[in-house]
C-alpha positions as CSV (number, residue, x, y, z in Angstrom):
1,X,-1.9,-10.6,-19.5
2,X,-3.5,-8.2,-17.0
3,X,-3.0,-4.4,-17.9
4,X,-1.5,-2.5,-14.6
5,X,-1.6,1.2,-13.1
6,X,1.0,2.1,-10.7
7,X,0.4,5.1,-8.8
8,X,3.3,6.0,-6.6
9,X,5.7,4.0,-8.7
10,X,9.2,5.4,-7.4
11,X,8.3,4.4,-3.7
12,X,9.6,1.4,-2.0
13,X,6.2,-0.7,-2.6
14,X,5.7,0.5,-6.4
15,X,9.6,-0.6,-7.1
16,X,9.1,-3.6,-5.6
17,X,6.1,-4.3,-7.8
18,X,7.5,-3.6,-11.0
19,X,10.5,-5.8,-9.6
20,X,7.4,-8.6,-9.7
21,X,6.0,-7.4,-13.3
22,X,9.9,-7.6,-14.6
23,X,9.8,-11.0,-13.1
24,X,7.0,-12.4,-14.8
25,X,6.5,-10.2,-18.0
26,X,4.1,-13.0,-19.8
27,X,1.5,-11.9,-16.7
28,X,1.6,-7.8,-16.8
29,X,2.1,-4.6,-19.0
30,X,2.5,-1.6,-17.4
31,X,0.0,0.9,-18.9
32,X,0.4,4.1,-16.8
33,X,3.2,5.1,-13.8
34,X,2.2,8.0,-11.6
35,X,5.0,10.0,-9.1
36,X,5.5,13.2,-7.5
37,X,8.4,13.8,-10.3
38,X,11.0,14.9,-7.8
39,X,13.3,12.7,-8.9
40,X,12.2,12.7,-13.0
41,X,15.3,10.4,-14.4
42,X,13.8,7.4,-12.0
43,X,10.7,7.7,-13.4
44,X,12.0,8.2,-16.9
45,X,14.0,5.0,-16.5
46,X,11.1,3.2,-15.2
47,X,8.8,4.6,-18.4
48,X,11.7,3.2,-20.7
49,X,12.0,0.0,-19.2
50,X,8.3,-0.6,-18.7
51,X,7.4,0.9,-22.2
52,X,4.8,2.5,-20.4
53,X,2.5,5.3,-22.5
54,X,1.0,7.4,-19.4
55,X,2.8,8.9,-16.5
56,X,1.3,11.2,-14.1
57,X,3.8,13.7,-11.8
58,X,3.0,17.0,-9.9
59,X,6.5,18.3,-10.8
60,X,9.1,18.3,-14.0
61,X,6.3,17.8,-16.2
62,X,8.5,19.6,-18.8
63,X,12.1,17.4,-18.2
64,X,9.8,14.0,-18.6
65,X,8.5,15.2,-21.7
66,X,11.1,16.2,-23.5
67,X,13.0,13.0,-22.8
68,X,10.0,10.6,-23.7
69,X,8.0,12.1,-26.5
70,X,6.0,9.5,-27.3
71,X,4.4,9.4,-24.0
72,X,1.4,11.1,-22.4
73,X,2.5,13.2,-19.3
74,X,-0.3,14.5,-17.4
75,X,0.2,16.9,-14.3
76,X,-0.7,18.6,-11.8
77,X,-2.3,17.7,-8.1
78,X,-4.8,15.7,-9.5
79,X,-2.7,14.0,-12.1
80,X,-2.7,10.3,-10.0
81,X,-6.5,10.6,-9.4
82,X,-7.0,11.2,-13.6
83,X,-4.6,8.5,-14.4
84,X,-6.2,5.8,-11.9
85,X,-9.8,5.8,-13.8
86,X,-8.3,4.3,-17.0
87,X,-9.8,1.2,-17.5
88,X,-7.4,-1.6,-16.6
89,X,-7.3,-4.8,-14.7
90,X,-5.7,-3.8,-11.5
91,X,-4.5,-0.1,-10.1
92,X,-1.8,-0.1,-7.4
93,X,-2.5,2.4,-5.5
94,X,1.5,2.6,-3.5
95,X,0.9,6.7,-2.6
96,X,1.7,7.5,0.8
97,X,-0.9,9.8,2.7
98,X,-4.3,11.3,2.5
99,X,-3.3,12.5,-1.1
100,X,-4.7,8.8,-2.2
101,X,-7.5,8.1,-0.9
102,X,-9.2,11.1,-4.1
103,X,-7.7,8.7,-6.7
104,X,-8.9,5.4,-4.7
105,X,-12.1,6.6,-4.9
106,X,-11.8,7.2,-8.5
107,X,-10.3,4.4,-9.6
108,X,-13.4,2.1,-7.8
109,X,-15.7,3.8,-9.4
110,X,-15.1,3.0,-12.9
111,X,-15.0,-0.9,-11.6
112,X,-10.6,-1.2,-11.2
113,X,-9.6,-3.5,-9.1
114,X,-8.0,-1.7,-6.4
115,X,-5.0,-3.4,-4.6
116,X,-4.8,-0.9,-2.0
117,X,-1.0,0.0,-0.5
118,X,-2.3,3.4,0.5
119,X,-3.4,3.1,4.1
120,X,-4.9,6.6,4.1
121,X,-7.4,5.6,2.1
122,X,-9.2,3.9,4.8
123,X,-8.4,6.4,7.5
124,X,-9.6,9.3,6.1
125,X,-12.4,8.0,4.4
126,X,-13.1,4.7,5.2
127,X,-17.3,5.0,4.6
128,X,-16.5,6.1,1.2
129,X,-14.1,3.6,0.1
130,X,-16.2,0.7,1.2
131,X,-19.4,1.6,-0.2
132,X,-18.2,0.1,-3.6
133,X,-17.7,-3.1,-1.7
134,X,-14.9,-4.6,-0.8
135,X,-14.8,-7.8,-3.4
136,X,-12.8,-5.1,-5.6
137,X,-10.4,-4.5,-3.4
138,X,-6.7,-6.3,-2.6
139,X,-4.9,-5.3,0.7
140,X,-1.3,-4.8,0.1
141,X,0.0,-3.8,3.6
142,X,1.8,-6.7,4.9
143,X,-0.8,-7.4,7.8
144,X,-3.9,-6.9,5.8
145,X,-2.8,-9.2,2.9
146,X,-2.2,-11.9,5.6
147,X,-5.0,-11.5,7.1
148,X,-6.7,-11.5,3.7
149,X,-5.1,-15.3,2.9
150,X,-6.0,-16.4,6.5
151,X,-9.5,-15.7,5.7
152,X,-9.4,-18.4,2.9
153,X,-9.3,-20.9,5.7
154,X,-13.3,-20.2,6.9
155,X,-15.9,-17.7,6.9
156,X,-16.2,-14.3,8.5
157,X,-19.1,-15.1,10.8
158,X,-16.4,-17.4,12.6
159,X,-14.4,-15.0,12.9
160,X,-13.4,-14.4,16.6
161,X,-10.4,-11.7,16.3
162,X,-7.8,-10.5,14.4
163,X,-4.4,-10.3,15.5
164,X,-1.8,-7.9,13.7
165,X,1.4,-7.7,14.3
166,X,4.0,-5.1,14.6
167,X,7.8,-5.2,14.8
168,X,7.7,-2.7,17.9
169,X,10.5,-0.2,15.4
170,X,13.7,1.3,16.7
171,X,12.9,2.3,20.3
172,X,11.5,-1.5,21.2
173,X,14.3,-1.7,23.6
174,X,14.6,1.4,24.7
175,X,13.3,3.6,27.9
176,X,14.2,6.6,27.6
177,X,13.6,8.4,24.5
178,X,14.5,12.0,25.7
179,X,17.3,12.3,22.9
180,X,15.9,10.3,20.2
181,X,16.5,11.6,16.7
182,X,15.1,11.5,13.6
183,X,18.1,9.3,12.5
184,X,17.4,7.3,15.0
185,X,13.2,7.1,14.2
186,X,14.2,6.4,10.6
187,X,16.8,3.3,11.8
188,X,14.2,0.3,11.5
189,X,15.4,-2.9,12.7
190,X,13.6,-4.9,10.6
191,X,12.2,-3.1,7.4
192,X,13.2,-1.0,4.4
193,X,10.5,1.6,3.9
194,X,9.4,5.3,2.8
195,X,10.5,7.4,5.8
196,X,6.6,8.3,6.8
197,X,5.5,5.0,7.5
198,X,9.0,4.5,9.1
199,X,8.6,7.2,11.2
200,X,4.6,6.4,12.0
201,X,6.1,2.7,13.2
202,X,8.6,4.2,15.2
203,X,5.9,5.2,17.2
204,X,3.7,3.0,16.7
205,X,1.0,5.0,15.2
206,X,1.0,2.9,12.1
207,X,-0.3,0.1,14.1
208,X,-3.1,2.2,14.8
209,X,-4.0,3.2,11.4
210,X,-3.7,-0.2,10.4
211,X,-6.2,-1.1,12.8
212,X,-8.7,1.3,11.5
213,X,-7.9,-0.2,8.1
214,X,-8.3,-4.0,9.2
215,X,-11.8,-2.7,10.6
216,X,-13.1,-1.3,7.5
217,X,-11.5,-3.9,4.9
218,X,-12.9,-7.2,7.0
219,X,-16.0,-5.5,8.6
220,X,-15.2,-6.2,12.3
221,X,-15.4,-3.9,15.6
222,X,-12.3,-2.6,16.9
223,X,-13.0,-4.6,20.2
224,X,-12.1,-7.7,17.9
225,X,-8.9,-6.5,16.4
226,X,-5.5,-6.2,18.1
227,X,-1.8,-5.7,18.0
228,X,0.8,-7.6,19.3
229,X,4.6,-7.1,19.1
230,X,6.6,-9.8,17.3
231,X,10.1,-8.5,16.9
232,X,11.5,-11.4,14.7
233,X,8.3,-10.2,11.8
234,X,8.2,-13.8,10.1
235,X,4.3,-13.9,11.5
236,X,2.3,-10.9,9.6
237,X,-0.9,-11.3,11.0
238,X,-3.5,-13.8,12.7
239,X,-6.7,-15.3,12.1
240,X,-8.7,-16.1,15.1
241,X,-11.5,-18.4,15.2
242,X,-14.5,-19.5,17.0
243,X,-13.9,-22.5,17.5
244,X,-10.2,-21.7,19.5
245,X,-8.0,-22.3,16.4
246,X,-5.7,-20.0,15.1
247,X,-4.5,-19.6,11.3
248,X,-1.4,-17.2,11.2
249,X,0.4,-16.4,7.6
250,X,4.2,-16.4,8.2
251,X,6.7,-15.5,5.6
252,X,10.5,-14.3,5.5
């Protein structure tokens, strides 16, 4: 049984893994939930459901309280970066933007195991993350967890390039973008996600912080790391080797 933080819990990656801890309940308990609190009945459900003791939100403090007071509610801005230094076997970190890379930091520091969702992170303060190592630390994004499992296959030092890849998002097809809309940015072809990395892949820009991530997590230059587009997404990422082979992880 490993003890689990979730910090960013009522966003698309935190749902889906408590989908994956209601799935295999004989693996993980829930410990502590963190969320902005906009929306406080989903994260009151998910407290319920989870039986989970410590949830962190920067707003309705008061309306989660009252409804679960058995629970300790801790808020305020900092409230995510408090909750990820409890001592537990893993700490999710699912926020989206530079808000997580404060309670990244914190939760390496007291020796978590990081699985890292929260791409910011490594952009804004990449030389900080890494100087705890990075044996700690499990990439979530798609591409960086395939490239992680490609890596099984040899060593580093063999290591010729990386290749993510990218679904080229909504505009793919298109030429002219004088009239696009946001409804059209947020229309992925492919994907179901928060509407800022939605957005960032609608213009690509998430490819590029994902190549500064790849960069810092695997320790290559960026003249060794590179994008392609792959519109049908069942490839996540490459593997390329010295020696001319190529391991790719593919999955539905």
């Amino acid at each position: 049984m490993k003890d689990l933080v979730i910090l960013g819990s009522t966003g698309s990656i935190g749902v889906q893994a408590l989908e994956i801890v209601e799935a295999n309940p004989a693996l993980f308990r829930v410990v502590a939930i963190t969320a902005a609190g906009t929306n406080p009945q989903v994260i009151i459900e998910q407290a319920k459901k989870f039986k989970v003791s410590v949830i962190g939100v920067t707003k309705n403090a008061d309306v989660i309280r009252a409804a679960l007071p058995q629970a300790t509610v801790i808020d305020g801005p900092d409230a995510s970066t408090e909750i990820a230094a409890i001592t537990c076997d893993i700490v999710l970190n699912a926020i989206t933007g530079s808000i997580g890379l404060a309670p990244t930091l914190a939760a390496l520091k007291v020796g978590n195991r990081l699985a890292l969702a929260n791409k910011e992170s490594l952009v804004a303060g990449g030389d900080l993350v890494m100087k705890y190592g990075s044996d700690r630390i499990i990439p979530v994004d798609s591409e960086h967890s395939a490239i992680f499992q490609a890596l099984l296959a040899g060593k580093l030092s063999d290591v010729k390039r990386l290749i993510l890849t990218a679904s080229g998002g909504p505009f793919r097809d298109r030429s002219d973008l004088s009239n696009v809309s946001v409804a059209d940015a947020l229309n992925h072809p492919t994907w179901s996600m928060g509407e800022v990395v939605t957005i960032n892949s609608a213009t690509l820009l998430n490819k590029g912080l994902e190549i500064i991530e790849a960069h810092y997590l695997f320790g290559l230059a960026y003249e060794n790391i590179e994008a392609v587009i792959h519109p049908q997404s069942v490839v996540h990422s490459l593997v390329e080797f010295i020696d001319g082979s190529t391991i790719a992880q593919a999955s539905p």
